[in-house]
N, C-alpha and C positions, 0 to 999 in steps of 0.2 A: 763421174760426179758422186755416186753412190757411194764408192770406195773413198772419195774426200770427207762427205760427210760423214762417213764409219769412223775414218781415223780421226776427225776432231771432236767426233763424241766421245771416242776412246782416251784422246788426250785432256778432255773437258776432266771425262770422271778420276784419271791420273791425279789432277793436279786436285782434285774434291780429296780426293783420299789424303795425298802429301798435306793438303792442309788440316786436315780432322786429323791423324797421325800425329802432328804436329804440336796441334792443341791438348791432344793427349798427352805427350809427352814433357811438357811443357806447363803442364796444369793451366787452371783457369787465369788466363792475362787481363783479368779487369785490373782496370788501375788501383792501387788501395792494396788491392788483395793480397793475402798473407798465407804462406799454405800453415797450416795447422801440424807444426812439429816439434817435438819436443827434441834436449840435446841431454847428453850425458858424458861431458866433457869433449871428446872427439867423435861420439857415436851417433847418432841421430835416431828417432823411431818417431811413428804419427801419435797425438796424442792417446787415442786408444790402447795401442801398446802400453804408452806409462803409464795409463789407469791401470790397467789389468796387472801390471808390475807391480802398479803401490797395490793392489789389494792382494796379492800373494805374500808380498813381505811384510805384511803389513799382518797375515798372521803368523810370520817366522817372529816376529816381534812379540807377540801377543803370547805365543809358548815358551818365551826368553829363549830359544835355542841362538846360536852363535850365529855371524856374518855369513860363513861358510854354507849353511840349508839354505840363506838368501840366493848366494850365488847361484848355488847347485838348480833349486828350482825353477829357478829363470832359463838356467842353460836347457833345461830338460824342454820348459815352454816354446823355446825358442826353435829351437829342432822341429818339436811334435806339432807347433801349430801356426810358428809365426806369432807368438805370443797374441791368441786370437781363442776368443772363447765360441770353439765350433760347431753348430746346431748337431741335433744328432740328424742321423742321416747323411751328413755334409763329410763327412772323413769314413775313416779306412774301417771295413766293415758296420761294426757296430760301438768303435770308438765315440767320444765322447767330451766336449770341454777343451780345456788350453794345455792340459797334457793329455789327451787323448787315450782316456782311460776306460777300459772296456768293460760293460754291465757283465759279460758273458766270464770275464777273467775274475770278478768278486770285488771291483773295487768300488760300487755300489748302483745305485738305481740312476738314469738318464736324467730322470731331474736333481739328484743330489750332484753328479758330476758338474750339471751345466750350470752349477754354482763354482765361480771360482774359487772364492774360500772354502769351499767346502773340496773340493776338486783338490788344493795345495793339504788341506788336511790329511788327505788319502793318503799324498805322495810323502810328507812327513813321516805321516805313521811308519811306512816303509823303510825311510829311508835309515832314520834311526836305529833302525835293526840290523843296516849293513855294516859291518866290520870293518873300520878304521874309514869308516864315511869323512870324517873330518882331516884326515889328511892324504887320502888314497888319491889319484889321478881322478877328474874330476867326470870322465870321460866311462871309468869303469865302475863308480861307486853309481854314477845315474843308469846304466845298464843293467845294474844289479836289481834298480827298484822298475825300470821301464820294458824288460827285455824285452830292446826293438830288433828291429829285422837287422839295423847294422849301427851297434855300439859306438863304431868310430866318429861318426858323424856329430855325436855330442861336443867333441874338443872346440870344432870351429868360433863355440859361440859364448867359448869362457871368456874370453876379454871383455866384450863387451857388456856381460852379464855380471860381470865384476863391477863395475863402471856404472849401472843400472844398481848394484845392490847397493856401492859404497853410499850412493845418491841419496837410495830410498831410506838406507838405515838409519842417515847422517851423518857416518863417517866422514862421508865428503860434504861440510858446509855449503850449502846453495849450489847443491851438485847437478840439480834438475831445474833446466830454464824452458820453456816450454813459449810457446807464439802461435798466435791466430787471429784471426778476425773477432769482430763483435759481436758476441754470444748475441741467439736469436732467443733462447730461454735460458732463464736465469732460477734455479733454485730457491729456495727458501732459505734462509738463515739456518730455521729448525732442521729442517731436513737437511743441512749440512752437516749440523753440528750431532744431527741423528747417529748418521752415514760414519762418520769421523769416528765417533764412540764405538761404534760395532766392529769398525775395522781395527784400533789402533785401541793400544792400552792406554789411554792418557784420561785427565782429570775431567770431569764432568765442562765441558764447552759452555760460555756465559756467552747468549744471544743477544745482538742488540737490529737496531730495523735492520742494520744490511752489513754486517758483520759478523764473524764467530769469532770469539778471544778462548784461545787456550792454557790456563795459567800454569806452570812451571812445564810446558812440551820444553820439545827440544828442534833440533834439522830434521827429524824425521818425521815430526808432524808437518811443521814447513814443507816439506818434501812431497807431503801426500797430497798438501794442498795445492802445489803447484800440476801434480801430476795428475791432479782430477779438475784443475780451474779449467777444462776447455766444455766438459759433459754437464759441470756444476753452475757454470755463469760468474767465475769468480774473478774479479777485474784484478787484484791485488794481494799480498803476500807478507807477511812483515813481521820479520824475528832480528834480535842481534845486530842490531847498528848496520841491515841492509833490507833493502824493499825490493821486490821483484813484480814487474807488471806485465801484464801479456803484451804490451805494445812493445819495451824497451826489457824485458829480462831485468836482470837483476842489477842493484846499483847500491852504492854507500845511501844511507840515511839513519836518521837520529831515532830509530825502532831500538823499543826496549827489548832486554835479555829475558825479562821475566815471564813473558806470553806471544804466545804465536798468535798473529791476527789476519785472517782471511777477511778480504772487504769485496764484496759483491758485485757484479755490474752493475750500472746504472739504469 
């Protein structure tokens, strides 16, 4: 009897685990529920990723430098941290931020790293110094600025870093569709249009109660907005004759060419 009741405790907690596992795997199954990811034509990332993407390209923009430092930086992120802005303590010795930048190697102080923009600064400065950065393998030019323990490892994540820069730059029209659930906090208008102006080089943002308009932006502001509407609370999206919403992504509508307009949650 003993040994019966052993084995169907044993079989009880089997099937406890197979179904926690499960749920795991499977993410949260309420009904409704949206997982929170962004896409980049074939590629996928959670939204997090695409914020921290628009805010690194967001100063390859900012210093006019070409598409190419978009890509490159991304790829470096994506290696070094899973495109993931990483406490200190949390990575390889005394690494640092979303490229994992070491206080000890001189690329600055713990808190200037765990600033993204400040952190894609660094790797700029760098990178610009490396000789034919712009058209060398992409693989050898970020080795040059990163020297990690194994250079090859860079390659895998040109594609889709490419795919993530065209998005952010706007090269690619509405190249960033993003989805989730119903913001629990929802930003301020100002403090959108704050945020916007610090990261991106565009025209001073005109506030209204639950909107930011951006007058002559382009895809790239668009881009940034979609790519930070999940952190921001922003319901909607609307450049160029299409609107993109977190519920339905992007679609035809009658949005002017003239101004990028982010509209709020509700």
């Amino acid at each position: 009897m003993r040994r019966l009741v052993g084995a169907l405790i044993v079989i009880a907690l089997a099937v406890t685990g197979l179904y926690i596992g499960g749920r795991a795997l499977l993410g949260d199954s309420k009904p409704g529920h949206v997982p929170a990811r962004c896409s980049f034509g074939t590629y996928s990332t959670d939204t997090g990723q695409a914020s921290v993407a628009a805010t690194m390209v967001g100063v390859v923009l900012q210093r006019g430098l070409p598409p190419r430092a978009a890509v490159l930086v991304i790829t470096a992120a994506w290696q070094e941290s899973k495109l993931r802005n990483v406490a200190a303590g949390s990575g390889d010795r005394d690494s640092v931020g979303v490229l994992q930048q070491r206080p000890s190697q001189g690329w600055g102080t713990e808190q200037e790293l765990a600033d993204v923009a400040i952190a894609t600064e660094r790797f700029l400065d760098a990178l610009v110094k490396v000789s034919g950065w712009e058209s060398e393998p992409a693989d050898e030019v970020i080795q040059a600025v990163q020297f990690s323990a194994d250079g090859n490892l860079y390659a895998q994540h040109e594609a889709k870093s490419t795919a993530m820069a065209n998005a952010l730059t706007g090269a690619s029209p509405a190249g960033v569709s993003c989805r989730f659930d119903a913001p629990e906090q929802v930003a301020t208008p100002t403090t959108v249009a704050d945020l916007l102006a610090r990261e991106l080089p565009v025209a001073a943002p005109a506030v209204a109660a639950s909107s930011v308009s951006v007058p002559g932006a382009t895809w790239a502001t668009a881009a940034w907005f979609v790519a930070n509407a999940d952190r921001l609370g922003i319901e909607s999206v609307a450049y160029s004759a299409r609107t993109w919403t977190r519920s339905d992504g992007w679609a035809d509508s009658h949005a002017a060419t003239t101004s990028v307009v982010a509209t709020m949650a509700g």
